[in-house]
C-alpha positions in Angstrom: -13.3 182.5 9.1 -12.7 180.8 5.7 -9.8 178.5 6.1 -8.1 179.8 2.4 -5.9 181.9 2.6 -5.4 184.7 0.4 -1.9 186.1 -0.5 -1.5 189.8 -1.7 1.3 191.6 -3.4 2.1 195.3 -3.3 2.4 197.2 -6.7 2.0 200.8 -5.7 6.0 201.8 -5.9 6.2 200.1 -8.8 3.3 200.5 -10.8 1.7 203.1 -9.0 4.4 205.4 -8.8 5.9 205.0 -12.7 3.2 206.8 -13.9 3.2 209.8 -11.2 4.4 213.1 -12.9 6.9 214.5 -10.0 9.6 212.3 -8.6 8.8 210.6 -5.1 12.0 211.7 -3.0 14.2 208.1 -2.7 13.9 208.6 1.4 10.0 209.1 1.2 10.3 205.6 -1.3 12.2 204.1 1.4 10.1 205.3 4.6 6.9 203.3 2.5 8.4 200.4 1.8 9.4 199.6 5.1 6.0 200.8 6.1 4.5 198.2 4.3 6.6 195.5 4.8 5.0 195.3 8.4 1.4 194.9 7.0 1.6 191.7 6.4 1.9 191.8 2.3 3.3 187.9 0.2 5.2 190.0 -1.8 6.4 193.7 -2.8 7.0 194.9 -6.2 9.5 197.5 -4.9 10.3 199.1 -8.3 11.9 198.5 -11.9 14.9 198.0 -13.6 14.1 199.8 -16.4 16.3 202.6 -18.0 16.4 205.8 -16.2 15.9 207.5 -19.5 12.5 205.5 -20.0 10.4 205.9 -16.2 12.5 209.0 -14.6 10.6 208.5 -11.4 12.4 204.8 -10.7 16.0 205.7 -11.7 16.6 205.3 -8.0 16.4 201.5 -8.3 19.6 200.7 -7.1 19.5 203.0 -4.2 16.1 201.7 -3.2 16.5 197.9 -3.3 19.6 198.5 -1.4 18.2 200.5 1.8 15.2 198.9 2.1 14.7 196.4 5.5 14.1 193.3 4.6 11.0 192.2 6.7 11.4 187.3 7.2 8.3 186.1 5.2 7.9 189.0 2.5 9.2 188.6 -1.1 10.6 191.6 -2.6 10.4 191.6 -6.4 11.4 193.8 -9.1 10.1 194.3 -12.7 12.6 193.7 -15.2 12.5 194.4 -19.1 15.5 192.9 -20.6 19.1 191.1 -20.1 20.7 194.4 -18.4 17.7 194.8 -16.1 18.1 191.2 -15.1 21.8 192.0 -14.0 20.9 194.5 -12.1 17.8 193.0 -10.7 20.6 189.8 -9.0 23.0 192.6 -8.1 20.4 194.0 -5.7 19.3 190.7 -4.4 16.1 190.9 -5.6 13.6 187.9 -4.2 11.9 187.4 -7.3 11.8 188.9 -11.1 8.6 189.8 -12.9 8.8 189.9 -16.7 6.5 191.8 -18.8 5.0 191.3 -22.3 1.6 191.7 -23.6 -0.6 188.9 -25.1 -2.2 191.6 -27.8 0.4 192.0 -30.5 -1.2 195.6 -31.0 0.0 196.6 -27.7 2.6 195.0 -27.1 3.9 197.6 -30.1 2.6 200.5 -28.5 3.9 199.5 -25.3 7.5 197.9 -25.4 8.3 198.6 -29.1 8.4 195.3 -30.6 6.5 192.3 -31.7 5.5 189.3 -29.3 7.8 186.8 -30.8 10.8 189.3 -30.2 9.4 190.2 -26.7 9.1 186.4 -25.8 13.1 185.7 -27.1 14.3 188.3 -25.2 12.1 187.5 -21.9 13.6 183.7 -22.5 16.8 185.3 -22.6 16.6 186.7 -19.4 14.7 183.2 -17.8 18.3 181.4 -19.4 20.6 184.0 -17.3 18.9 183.8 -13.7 19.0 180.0 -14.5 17.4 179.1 -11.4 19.0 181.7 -9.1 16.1 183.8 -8.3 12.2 182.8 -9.2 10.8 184.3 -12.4 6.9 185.6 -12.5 5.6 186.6 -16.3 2.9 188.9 -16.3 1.2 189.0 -19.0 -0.5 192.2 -20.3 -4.4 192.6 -21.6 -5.3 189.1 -21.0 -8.3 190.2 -20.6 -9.0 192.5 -23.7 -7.3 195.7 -25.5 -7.7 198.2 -26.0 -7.1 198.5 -29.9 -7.5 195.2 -31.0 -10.6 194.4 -28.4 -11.2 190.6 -27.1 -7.7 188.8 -26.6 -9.1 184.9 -27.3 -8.8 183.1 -24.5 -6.6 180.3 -25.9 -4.2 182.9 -27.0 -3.2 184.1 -23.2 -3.2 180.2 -22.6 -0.7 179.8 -25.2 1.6 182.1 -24.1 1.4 181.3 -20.9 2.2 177.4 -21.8 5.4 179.0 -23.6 6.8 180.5 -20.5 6.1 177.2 -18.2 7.4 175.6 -21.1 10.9 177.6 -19.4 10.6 176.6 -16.3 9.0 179.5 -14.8 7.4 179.4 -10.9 4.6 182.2 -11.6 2.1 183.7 -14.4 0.2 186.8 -13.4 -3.1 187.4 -15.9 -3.3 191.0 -16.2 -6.4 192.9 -16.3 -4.0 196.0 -18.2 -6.5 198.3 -19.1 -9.5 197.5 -17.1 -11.6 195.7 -19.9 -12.8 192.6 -17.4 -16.0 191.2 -16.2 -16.8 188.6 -13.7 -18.2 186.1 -16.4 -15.0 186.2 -18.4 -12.6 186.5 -15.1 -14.9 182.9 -14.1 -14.4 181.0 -17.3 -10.2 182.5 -17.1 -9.2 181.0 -14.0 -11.1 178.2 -14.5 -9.2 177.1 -17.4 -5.7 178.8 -16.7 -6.2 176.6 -13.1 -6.6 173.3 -15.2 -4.0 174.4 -17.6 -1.2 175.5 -15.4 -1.3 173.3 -12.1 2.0 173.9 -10.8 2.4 177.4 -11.2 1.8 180.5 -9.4 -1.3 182.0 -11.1 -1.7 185.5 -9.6 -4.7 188.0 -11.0 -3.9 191.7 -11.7 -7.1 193.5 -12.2 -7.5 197.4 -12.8 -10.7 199.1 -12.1 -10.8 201.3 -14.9 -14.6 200.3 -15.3 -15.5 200.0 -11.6 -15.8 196.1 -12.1 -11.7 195.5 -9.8 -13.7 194.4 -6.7 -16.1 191.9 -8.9 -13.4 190.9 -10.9 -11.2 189.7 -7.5 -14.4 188.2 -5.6 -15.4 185.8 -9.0 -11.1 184.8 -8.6 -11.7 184.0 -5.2 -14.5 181.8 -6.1 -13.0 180.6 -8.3 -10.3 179.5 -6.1 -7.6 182.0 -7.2 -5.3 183.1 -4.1 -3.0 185.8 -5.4 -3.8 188.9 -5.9 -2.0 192.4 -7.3 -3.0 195.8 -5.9 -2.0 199.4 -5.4 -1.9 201.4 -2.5 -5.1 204.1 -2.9 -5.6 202.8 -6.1 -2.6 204.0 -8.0 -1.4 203.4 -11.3 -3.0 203.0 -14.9 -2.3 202.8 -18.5 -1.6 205.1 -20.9 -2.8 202.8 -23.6 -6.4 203.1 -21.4 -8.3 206.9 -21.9 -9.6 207.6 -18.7 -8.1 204.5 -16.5 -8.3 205.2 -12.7 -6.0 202.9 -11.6 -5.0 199.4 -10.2 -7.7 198.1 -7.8 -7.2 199.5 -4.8 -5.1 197.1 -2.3 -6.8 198.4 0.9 -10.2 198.2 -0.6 -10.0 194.7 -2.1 -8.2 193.9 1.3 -11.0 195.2 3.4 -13.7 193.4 1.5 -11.5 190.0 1.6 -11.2 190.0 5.5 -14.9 191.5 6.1 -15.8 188.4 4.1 -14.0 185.9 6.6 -11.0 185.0 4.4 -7.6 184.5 6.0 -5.7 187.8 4.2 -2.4 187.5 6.3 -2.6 191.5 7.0 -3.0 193.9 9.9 -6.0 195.6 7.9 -5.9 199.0 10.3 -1.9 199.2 10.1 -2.6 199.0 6.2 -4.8 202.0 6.5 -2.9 204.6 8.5 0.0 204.1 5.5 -2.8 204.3 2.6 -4.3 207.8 4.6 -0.3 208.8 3.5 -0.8 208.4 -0.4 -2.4 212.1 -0.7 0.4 213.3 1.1 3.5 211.2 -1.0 1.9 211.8 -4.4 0.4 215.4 -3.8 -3.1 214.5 -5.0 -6.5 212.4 -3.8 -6.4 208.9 -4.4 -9.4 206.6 -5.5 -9.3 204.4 -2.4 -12.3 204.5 -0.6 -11.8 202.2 2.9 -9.2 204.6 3.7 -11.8 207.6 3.4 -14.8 206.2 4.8 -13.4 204.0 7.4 -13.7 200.1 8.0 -17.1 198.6 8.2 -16.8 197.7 12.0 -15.7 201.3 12.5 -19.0 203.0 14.3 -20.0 206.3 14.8 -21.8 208.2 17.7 -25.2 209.3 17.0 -26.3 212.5 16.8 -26.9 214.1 20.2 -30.4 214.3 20.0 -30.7 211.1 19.1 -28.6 210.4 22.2 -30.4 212.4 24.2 -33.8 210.5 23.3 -31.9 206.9 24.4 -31.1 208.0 27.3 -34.0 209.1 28.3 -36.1 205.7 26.9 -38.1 208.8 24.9 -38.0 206.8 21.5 -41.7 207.2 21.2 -41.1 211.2 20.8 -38.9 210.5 17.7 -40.0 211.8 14.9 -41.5 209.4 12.2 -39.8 208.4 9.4 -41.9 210.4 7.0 -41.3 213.7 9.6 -37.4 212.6 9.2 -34.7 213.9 6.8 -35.8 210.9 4.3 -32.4 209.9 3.7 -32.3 206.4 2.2 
């Protein structure tokens, strides 16, 4: 067992769900959430404080922070856009708020309607108001690329990441927004942003829009990065990103993490029977894959012939592999 531990945070109602077409049913929310506060997660983003008018799907906010059961040892955070999110986000005893801006000015446009400097005096704003109260995470959007404006330098994500220490914040999450990262970047990334920010909470947010999620989280890890983002099944995505699949998948990265010796915190096969519910809650597949196939250690019974054969020590009658199916 690798004596580092690893600590994971749950995106899936947040992020995951904002994106679904069809509202998730408020009790169905709930029933999850509870669910998954017995798998052993650091902390759940539970949902946002947003305007109702802007994500439909998490005008239930309120509702859902308040009925929720508050497992001892999980952190229950919320996303939160603006001043009037923030209030609402210390009315519902939330354990931690995550702010949002993007390092590419391009997107941060598209996405939030604004410039960076105007994003960044608001989000200040909002660090001014909890004053201490409750801890304050930035995530910080296509850290690792755009998908306008291409390569985000790396000194500019390091600059804005300095400006929000600079406010006394406890936590920067690098976010991988639209799936653009590869191992040799994510390497050189945490390497720097380890140096740079000491005291803080670095947490890494990858997407696996380009099937590189599970790289991009092993090169953290060896990189000595210990907090991760993820999303049940693999939900969530983009809509800046044409043809993104989705956050990495928090049972798969999970699954690799433990099969690998690291100390994950989680009850792997509890996590599993409430990702085999995703299908159901969001009425379509999922792009999880542990959930599907099974865990490694999970065997399978032979074939009966091939049963037959062991039993009777009759090996030597098997067929040879070129007589055989040829199945690689």
């Amino acid at each position: 067992m690798n004596a580092e531990r690893i600590f994971f945070n749950e995106v899936a109602t947040r992020d995951g769900f904002q994106i679904e077409p069809l509202f998730i049913p408020t009790d169905t929310k709930v029933a999850l959430l509870d669910a998954l506060s017995d798998c052993g997660y650091a902390k759940i983003e539970v949902t946002s404080f947003v305007s109702p008018k802007a994500i439909p799907m998490l005008r239930d906010a309120e509702e859902v922070m308040g009925r929720i059961r508050r497992v001892p040892g999980v952190e229950y955070t919320v996303l939160v856009p603006n001043m009037r999110g923030a209030e609402r986000a210390l009315e519902s005893r939330a354990d931690e708020l995550n702010l949002v801006m993007s390092v590419s000015e391009t997107h941060n446009l598209a996405n939030l309607r604004m410039p960076r400097e105007k994003s960044f005096a608001a989000l200040a704003d909002v660090v001014r108001l909890v004053n201490g109260r409750t801890p304050v995470n930035v995530s910080l959007s296509c850290s690792f690329g755009c998908p306008m404006e291409g390569d985000v330098p790396l000194e500019e994500v390091l600059r804005w990441g300095e400006r929000f220490a600079a406010l006394g914040v406890r936590g920067l999450t690098l976010c991988d927004t639209t799936g653009m990262a590869q191992p040799a970047q994510v390497t050189r990334m945490v390497e720097l942003a380890q140096q740079r920010f000491p005291a803080l909470q670095l947490t890494l947010h990858f997407h696996n829009t380009r099937g590189m999620g599970l790289a991009n989280v092993l090169a953290s890890v060896q990189g000595g990065i210990r907090r991760f983002d993820g999303s049940l099944g693999g939900l969530g995505g983009c809509p800046y990103a044409p043809g993104a699949s989705g956050n990495i998948s928090s049972e798969d990265a999970l699954h690799m993490l433990d099969a690998m010796g690291y100390d994950t915190g989680m009850d792997i096969d509890k996590l599993l029977a409430v990702a085999r519910q995703m299908p159901g809650i969001v009425g379509h597949e999922v792009p999880g894959q542990v959930a599907k196939a099974g865990r490694i250690t999970e065997l399978h019974a032979p074939p009966a012939e091939v049963s037959a054969l062991l039993q009777a020590g009759a090996l030597e009658l098997a067929p040879s592999p070129a007589q055989g199916r040829g199945l690689v």
